[in-house]
N, C-alpha and C positions, 0 to 999 in steps of 0.2 A: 260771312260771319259764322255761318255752323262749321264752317272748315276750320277756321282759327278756334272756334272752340274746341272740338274734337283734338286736334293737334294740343293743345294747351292741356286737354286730360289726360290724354295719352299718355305726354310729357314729364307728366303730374307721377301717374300709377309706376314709369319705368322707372323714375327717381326714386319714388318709393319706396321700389321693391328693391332697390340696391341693399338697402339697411336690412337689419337681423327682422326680418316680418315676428309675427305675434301669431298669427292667426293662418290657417289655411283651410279650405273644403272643397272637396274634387271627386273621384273617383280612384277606388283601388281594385287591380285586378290580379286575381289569385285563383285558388279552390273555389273561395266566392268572389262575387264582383259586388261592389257598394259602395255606398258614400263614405269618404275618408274624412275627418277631421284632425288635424295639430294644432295645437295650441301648444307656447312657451310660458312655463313659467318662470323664467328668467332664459340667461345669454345660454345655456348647455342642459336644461333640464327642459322636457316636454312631453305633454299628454297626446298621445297617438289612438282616436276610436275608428271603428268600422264598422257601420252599418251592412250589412248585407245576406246574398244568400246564391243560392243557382240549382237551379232544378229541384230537388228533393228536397235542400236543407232552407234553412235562416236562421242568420246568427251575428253576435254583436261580440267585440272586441277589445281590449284596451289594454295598451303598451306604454308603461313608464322610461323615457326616453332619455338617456346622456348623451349629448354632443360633443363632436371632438375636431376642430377643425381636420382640413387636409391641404386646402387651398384658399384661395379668395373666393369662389363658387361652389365648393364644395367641402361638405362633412361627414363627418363616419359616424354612428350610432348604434348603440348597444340598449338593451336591457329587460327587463323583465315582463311578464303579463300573465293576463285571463281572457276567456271567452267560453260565453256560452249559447245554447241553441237548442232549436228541435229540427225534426225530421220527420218524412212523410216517404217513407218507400215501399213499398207493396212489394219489389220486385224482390226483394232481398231476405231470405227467409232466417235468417242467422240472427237477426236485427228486428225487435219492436218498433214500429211508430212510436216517435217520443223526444226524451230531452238529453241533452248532453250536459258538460262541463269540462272545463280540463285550464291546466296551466300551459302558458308557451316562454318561449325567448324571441327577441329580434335583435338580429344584426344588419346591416343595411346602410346604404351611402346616398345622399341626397346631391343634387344637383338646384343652385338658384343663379338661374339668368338673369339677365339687365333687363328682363320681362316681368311682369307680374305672376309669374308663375314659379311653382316647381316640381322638382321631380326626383322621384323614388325608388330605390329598389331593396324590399328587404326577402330576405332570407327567417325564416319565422318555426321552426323545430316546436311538436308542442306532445304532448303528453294528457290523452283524454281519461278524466278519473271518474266521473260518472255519465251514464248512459250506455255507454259501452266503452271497454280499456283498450288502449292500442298509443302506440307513436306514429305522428301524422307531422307530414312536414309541407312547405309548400313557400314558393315564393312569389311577392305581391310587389307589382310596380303601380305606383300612385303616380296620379297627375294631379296638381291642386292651385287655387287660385288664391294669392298670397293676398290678404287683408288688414 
């Protein structure tokens, strides 16, 4: 009986995830590594955050997202954002302990399997205006579990 169930949820989640999901939370791994959140607001439009940090910093993110097909599994993405943070480095004498800000872009192509998951790679150019100035770039692959 727990086998027929199991198989029957399974079943359940891959059908599922076939359709345009709503919702995802996973991990993304970049500059920082953290928690990734997507959400759609409709069929091409979606809210992209991230939680996270690595070593010295922590910091949060969030990408206004347009979708564009390319295939039946796969889409292109473009668009705009912000993130901000602090930092804790002793080693670096150029640089206070402190807070950041800055604008970025994302470009980036996702991958959805006949699994309940998916998968990301963007490309993310950003431009820090307070804390310290500089162009800082970095690319972040997500792994998330579709909902």
């Amino acid at each position: 009986m727990k086998k027929i169930l199991f198989v029957c949820i399974f079943a359940l989640g891959v059908f599922a995830s076939q359709a345009q999901y709503k919702h995802s939370l996973g991990l993304g791994f970049g500059s920082s590594v953290g928690v990734q959140y997507k959400g759609f607001l409709n069929d091409k439009n979606a809210i992209d955050l991230m939680l996270g940090g690595l070593g010295t910093h922590f910091d949060v993110s969030g990408v206004y997202e347009w979708h564009f097909p390319v295939a039946d599994e796969w889409k292109w993405y473009v668009g705009p954002g912000v993130y901000l943070g602090s930092w804790n480095d002793g080693n670096d004498s150029d640089r206070d302990d402190g807070f950041y800000m800055g604008i970025m872009g994302a470009i980036g192509i996702e991958f959805k399997p006949a699994i309940p998951f998916v998968f990301s790679l963007d490309y993310r150019p950003s431009i820090t205006l307070a804390g310290w100035s500089g162009y800082y770039s970095q690319f972040v692959f997500g792994v998330r579990y579709v909902f």
